[in-house]
VEXLUM-542853 format. One record per residue (C-alpha): x, y, z. Coordinates in Angstrom, 2 decimals, m for minus. Layout:
% residues N
+---------+---------+---------+
:       u :       v :       w :
+---------+---------+---------+
:       X :       Y :       Z :
...
+---------+---------+---------+
% end
This chain:
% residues 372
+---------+---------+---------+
:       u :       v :       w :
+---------+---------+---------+
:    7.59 :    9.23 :  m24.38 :
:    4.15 :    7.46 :  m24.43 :
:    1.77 :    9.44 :  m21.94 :
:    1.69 :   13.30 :  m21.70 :
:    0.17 :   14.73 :  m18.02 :
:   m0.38 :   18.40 :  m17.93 :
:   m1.10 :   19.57 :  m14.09 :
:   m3.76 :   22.31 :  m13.44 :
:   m2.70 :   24.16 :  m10.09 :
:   m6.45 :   25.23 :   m9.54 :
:   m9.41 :   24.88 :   m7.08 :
:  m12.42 :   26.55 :   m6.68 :
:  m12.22 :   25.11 :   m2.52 :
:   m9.63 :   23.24 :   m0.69 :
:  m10.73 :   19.83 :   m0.42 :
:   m9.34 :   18.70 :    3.33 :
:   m7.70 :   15.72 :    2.43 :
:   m5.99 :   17.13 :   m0.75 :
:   m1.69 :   17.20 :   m0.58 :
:   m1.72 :   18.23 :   m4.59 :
:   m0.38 :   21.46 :   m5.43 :
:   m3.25 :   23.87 :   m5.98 :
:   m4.48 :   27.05 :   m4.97 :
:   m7.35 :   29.35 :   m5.12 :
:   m7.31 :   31.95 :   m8.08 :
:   m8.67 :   34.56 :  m10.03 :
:   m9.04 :   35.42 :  m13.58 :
:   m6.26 :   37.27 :  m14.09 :
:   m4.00 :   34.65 :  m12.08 :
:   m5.36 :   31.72 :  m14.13 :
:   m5.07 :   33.59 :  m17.39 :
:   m1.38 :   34.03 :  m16.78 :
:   m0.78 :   30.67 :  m16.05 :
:   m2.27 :   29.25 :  m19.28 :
:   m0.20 :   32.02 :  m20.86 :
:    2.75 :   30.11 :  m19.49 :
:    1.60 :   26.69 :  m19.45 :
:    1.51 :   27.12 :  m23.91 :
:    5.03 :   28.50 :  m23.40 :
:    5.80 :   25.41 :  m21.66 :
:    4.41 :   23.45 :  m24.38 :
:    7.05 :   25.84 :  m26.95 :
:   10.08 :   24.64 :  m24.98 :
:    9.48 :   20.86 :  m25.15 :
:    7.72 :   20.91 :  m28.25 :
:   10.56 :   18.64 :  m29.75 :
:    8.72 :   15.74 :  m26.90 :
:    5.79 :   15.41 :  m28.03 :
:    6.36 :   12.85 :  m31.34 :
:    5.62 :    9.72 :  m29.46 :
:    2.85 :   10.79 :  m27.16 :
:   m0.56 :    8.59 :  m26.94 :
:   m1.92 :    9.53 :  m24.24 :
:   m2.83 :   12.78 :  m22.59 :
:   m4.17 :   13.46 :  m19.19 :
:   m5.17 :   16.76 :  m17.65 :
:   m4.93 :   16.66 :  m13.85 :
:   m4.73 :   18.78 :  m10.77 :
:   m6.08 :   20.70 :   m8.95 :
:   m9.64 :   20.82 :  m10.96 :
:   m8.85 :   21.25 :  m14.41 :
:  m12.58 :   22.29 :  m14.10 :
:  m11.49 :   25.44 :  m12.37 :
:  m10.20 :   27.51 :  m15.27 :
:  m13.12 :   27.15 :  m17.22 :
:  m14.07 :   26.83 :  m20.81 :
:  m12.65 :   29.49 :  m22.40 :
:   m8.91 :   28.92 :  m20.77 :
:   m9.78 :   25.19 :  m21.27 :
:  m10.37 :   25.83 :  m24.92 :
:   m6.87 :   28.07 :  m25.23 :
:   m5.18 :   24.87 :  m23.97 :
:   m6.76 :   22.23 :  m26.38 :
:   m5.78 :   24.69 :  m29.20 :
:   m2.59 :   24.89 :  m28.54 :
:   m1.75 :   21.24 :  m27.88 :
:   m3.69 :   20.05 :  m31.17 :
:   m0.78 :   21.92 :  m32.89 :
:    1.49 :   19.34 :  m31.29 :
:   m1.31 :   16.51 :  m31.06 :
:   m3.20 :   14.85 :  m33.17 :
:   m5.95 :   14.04 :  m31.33 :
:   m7.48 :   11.46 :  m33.65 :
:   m4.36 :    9.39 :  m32.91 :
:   m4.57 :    9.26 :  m28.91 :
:   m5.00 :    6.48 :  m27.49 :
:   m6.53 :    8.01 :  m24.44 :
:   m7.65 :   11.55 :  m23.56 :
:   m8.75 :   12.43 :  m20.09 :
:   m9.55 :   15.20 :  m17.98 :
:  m10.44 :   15.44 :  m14.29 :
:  m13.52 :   17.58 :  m13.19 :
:  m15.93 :   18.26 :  m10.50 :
:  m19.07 :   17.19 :  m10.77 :
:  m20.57 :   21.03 :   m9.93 :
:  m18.25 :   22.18 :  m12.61 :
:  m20.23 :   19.83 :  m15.86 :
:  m22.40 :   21.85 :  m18.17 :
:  m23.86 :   22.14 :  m21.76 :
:  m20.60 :   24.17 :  m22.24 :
:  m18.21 :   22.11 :  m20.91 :
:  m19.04 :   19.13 :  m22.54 :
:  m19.78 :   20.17 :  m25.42 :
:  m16.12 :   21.59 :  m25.60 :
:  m14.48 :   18.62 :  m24.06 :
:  m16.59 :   16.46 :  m27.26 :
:  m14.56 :   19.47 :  m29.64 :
:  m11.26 :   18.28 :  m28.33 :
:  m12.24 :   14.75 :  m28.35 :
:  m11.79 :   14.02 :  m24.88 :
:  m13.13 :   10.31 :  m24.66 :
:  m12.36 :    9.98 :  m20.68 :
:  m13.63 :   12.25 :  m17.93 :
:  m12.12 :   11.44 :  m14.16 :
:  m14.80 :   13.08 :  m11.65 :
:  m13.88 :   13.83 :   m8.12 :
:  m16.63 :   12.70 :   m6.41 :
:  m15.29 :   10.71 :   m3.34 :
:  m18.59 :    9.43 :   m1.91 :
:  m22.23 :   11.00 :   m1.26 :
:  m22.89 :   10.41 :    2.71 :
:  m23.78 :   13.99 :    3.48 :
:  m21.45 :   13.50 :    6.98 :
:  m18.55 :   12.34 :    4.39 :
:  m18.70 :   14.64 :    2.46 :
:  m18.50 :   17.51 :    5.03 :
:  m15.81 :   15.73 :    6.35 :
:  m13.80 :   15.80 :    3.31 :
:  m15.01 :   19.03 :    2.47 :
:  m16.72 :   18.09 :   m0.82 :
:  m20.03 :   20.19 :   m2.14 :
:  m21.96 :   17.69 :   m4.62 :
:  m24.86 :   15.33 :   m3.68 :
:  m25.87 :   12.00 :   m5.62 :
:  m28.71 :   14.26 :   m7.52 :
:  m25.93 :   16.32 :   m9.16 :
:  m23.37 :   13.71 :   m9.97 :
:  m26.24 :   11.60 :  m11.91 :
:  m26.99 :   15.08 :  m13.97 :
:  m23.58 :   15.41 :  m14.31 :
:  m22.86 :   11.85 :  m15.90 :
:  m26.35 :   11.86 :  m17.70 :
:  m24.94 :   14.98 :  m19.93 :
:  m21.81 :   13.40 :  m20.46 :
:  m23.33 :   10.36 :  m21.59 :
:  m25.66 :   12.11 :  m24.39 :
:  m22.95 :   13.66 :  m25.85 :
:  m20.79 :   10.38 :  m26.24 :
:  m18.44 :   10.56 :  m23.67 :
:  m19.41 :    6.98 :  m22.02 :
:  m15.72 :    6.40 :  m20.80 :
:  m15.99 :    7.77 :  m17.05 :
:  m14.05 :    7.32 :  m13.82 :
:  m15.57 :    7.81 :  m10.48 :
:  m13.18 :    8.64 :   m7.34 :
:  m14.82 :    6.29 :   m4.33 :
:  m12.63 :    7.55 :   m0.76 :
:  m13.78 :    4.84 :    1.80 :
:  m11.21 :    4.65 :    5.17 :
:  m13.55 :    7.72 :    7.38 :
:  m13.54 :    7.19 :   10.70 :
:  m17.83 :    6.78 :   11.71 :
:  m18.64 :    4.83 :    8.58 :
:  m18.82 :    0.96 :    8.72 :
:  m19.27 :   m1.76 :    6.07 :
:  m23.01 :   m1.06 :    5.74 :
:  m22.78 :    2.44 :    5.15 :
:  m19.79 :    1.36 :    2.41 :
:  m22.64 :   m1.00 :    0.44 :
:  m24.88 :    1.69 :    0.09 :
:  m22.28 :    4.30 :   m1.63 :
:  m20.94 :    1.15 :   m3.68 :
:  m24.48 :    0.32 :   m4.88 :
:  m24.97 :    4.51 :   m5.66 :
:  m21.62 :    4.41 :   m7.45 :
:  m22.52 :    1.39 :   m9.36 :
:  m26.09 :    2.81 :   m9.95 :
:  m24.49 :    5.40 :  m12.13 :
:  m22.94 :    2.78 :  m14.69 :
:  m19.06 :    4.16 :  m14.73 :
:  m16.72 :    2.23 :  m16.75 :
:  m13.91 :    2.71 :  m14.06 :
:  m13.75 :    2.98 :  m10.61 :
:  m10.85 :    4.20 :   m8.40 :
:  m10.37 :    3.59 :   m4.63 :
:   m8.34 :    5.70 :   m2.29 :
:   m8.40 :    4.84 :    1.35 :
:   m7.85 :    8.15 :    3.46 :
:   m4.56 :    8.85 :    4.08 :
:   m3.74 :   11.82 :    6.32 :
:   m0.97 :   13.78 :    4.73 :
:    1.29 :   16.90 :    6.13 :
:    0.11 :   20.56 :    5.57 :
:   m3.69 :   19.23 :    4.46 :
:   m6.34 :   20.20 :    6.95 :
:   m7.56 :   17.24 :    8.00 :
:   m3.79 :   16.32 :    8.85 :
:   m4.11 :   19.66 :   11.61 :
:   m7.55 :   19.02 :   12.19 :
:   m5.95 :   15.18 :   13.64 :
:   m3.18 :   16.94 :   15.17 :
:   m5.29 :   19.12 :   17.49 :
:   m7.78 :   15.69 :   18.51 :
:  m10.65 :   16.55 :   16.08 :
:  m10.21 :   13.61 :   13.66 :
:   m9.23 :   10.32 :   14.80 :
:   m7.95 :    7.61 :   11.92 :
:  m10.15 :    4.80 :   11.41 :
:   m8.67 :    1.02 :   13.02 :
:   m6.69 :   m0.22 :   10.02 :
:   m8.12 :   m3.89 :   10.81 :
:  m11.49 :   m2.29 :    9.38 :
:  m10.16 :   m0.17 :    6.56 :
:   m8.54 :   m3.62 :    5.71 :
:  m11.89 :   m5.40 :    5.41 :
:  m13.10 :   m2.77 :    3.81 :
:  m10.73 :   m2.68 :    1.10 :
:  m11.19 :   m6.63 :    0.55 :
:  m15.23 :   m6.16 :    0.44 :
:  m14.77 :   m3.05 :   m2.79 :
:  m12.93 :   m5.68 :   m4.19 :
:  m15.67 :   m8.19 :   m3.70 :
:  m18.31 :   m5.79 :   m4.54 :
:  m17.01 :   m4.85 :   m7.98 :
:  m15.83 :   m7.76 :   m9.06 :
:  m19.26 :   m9.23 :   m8.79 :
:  m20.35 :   m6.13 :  m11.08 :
:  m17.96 :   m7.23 :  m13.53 :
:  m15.08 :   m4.53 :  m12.69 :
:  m11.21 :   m5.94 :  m13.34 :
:   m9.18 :   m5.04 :  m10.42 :
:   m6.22 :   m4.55 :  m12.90 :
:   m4.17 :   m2.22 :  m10.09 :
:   m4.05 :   m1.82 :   m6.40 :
:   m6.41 :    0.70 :   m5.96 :
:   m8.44 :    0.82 :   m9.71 :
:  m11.13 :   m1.06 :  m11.42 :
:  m12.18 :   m1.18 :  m15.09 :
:  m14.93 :   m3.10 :  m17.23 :
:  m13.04 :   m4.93 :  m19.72 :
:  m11.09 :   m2.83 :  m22.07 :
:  m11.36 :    0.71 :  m20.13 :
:   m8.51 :    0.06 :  m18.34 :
:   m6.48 :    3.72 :  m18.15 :
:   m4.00 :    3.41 :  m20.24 :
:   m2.42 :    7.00 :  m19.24 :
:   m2.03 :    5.54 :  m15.74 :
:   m0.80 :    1.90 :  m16.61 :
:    2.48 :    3.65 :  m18.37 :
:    3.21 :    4.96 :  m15.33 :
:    2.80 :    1.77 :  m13.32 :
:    4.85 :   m0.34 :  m16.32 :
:    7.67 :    2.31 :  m15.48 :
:    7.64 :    3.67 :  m19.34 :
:    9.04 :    7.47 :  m20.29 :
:    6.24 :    9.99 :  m19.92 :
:    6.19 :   13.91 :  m20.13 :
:    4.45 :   16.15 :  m17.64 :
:    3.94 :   20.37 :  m18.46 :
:    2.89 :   22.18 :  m15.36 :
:    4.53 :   23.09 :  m11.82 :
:    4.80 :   19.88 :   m9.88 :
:    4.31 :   17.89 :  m12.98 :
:    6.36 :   14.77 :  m12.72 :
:    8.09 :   13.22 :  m15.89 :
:   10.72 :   10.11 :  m16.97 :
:   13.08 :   11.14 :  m19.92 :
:   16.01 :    8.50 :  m20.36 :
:   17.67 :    8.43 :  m17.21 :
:   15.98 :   10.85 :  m15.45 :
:   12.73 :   11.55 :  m13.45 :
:   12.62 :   15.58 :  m13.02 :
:    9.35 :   17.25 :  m11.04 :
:    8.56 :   21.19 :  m12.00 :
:    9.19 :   23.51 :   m9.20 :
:    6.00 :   23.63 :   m6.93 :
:    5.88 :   27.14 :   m6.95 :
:    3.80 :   29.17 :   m9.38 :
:    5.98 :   32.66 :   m9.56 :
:    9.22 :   30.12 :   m9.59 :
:    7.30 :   28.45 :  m12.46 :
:    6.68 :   31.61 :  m14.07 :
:   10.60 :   32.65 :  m14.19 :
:   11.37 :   29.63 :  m15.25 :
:    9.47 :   29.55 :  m18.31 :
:    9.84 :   33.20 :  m19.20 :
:   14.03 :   32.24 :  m19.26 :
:   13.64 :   29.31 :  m21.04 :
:   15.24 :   27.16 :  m18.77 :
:   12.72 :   25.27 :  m16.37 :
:   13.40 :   25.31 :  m12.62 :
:   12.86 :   21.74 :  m10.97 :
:   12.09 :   20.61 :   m7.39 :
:   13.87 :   17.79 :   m8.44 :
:   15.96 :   15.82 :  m11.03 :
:   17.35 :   12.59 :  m10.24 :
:   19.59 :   10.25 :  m12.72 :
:   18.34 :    7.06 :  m12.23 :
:   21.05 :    4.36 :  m11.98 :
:   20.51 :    0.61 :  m12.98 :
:   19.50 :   m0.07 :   m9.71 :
:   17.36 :    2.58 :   m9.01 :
:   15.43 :    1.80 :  m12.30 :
:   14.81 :   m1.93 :  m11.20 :
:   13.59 :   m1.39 :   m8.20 :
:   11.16 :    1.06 :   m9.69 :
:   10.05 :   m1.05 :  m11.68 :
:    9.36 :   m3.64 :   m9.40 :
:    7.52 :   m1.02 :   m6.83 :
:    5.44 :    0.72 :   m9.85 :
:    4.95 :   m2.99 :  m11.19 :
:    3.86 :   m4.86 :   m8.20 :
:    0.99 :   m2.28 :   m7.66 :
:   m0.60 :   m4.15 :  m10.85 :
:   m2.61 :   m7.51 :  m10.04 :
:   m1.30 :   m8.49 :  m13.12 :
:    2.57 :   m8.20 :  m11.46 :
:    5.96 :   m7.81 :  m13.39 :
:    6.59 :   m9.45 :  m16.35 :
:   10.00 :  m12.05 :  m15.92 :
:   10.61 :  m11.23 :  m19.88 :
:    9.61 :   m7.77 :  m19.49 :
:   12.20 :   m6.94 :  m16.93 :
:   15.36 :   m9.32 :  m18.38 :
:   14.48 :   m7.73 :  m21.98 :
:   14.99 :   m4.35 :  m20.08 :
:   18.08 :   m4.56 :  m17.87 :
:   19.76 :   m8.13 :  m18.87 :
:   19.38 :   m9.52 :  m15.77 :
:   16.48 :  m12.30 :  m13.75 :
:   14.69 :  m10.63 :  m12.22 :
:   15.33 :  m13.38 :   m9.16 :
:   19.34 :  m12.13 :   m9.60 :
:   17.85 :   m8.72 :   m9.39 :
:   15.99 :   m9.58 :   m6.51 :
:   17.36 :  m12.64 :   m4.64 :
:   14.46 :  m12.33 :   m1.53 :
:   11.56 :  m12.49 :   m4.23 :
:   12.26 :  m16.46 :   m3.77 :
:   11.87 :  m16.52 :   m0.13 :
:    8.47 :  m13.84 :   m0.48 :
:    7.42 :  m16.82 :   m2.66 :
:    8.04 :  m19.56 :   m0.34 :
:    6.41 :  m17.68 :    2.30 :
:    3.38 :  m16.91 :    0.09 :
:    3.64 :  m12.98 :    0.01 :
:    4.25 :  m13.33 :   m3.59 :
:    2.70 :  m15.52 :   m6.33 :
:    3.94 :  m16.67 :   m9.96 :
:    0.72 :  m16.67 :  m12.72 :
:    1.56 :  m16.28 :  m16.51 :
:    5.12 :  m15.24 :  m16.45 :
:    4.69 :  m12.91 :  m13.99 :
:    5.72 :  m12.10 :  m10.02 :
:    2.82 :  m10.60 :   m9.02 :
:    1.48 :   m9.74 :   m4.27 :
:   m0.64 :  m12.56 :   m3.24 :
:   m4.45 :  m11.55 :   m3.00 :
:   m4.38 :  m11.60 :    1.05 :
:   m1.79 :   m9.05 :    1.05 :
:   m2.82 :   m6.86 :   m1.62 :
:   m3.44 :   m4.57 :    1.63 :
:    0.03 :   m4.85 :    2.90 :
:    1.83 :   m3.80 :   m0.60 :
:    4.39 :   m1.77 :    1.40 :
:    4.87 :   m4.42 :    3.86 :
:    6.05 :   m7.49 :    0.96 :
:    7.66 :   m4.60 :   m0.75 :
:   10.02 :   m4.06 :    2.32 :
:   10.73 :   m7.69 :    2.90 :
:   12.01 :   m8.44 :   m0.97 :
:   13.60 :   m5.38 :   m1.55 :
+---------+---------+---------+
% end
């Protein structure tokens, strides 16, 4: 296993878009769970030989705070040699980066910070139910800077309903303004049991056409490429060589671990997710035998076409080699329709590879359906 994720079930507010598993929580609450999360880290502390990458996610990581933060980093540099990563991230809110923080994060040699920051339209923001303002998030990536840590994603959410392609310029040029190295791009997507999702259900949020979110889409893609951004993955942009590399083991379908409840991980066969309940994930860990809300053996099959749907989110595509070396087969025996998504210009060939077409980038799901 390449890439350890360790999930943070934490917020200090519920973002309205936000289907993650998190909660608000006290001291006392968050202390326990750190408590259990080094347990964790006891039981599969046999994993951990292989792992070059580690990414703390969430919820806020943020949330807990320096001195829980701190507990975690010391126990994990008993199992990690943090020298030796190849990547170390953690995802924060902007409100949440201080002298403290930072400074710790440079102790742990953290070389990647993820910051939630969505957008800075004062209307979008109260929309998605998001605190920060432009002034902050510039502090925020000013500090980070001065102490060395120059490797930092910004979240851009674009897909609103009220906000057109002009107002989508202006928080590109802000984002760019702040010099990131990597840039990701969700479009809004209203999920079950999130508030916006019941705010939509009772008429007070309508979705946005998808004909604009389309061109929208295509113009971040123009816009950042211009600034020199690689549009390595679906949604994500890099300047060369800050690529995530956490992220692109997941999308190249290789093992990973994951410590935390809903925490997803690939051993073998086998893709298991932690139970995404915190008192389940308590027992669990106090027994010594992890509950899961799921474990599923993977057969042949089921591995291919994963790694056809993980791969064909990269611009790059999947590798022919790659995937005969893996499972003994062509990938066109695999997948006998991939010739006619080529004749009918859904897919493209470029350097080895099967990779979407640029024109339907936007319609992933769509030429994933057809070849399938």
């Amino acid at each position: 296993m390449r890439g350890l994720y360790i999930h943070i079930p934490f917020c200090k507010k519920i973002c309205t878009y936000c289907d993650f598993y998190k909660r608000i929580a006290g001291e006392k609450l968050k202390t326990k769970y750190i408590d259990m999360l080094l347990k964790e880290i006891d039981l599969k502390e046999s994993k951990f030989s292989q792992i070059s990458t580690l990414y703390i996610g969430g919820g806020t990581p943020s949330a807990l705070g320096v001195t829980l933060l701190e507990r975690l980093y010391d126990k994990l540099s008993t199992v990690l040699d943090f020298k030796r990563l190849e990547e170390s991230t953690i995802e924060v809110n902007p409100e949440d980066i201080n002298e403290e923080l930072v400074k710790c994060l440079v102790k742990y040699q953290v070389k990647r910070v993820s910051i939630g920051v969505q957008g800075f339209d004062e209307r979008k923001l109260k929309i998605l139910g998001r605190n920060h303002n432009y002034e902050l998030v510039s502090k925020a990536v000013s500090l980070l800077k001065e102490h060395g840590i120059t490797n930092i994603n910004l979240d851009l959410m674009y897909g609103i309903t009220g906000f057109d392609l002009n107002e989508l310029d202006k928080e590109i040029d802000l984002f760019l303004s702040l010099k990131p190295t990597h840039i990701s791009t969700y479009s809004l997507q209203l999920e079950p049991h999130t508030i916006l999702y019941n705010q939509h259900l009772k008429g007070k949020y309508n979705l946005m056409d998808e004909e604009l979110e389309s061109k929208m889409y295509f113009h971040i893609i123009e816009r950042l490429s211009k600034a020199n951004f690689i549009h390595y993955e679906t949604s994500n942009f890099a300047l060369p060589g800050n690529q995530s590399a956490h992220n692109l083991i997941y999308w190249k379908n290789e093992h990973y671990l994951g410590l935390g409840p809903s925490a997803s991980y690939y051993i073998d066969d086998t893709r298991y997710t932690n139970t995404k309940n915190l008192e389940s994930y308590f027992a669990g860990v106090l027994s010594g035998e992890l509950f899961y809300f799921e474990e599923v053996v993977l057969s042949k099959e089921d591995k291919m076409n994963e790694e056809l749907i993980l791969g064909l989110r990269l611009i790059e595509g999947v590798s022919e080699k790659t995937f005969f070396e893996k499972y003994g087969v062509s990938i066109y025996d695999a997948f006998p329709k991939i010739e006619s998504g080529l004749e009918r210009g859904l897919l493209v060939k470029k350097n080895g590879n099967i990779a979407i077409n640029f024109p339907y980038l936007y319609l992933g799901n769509y030429v994933l359906a057809e070849i399938l």
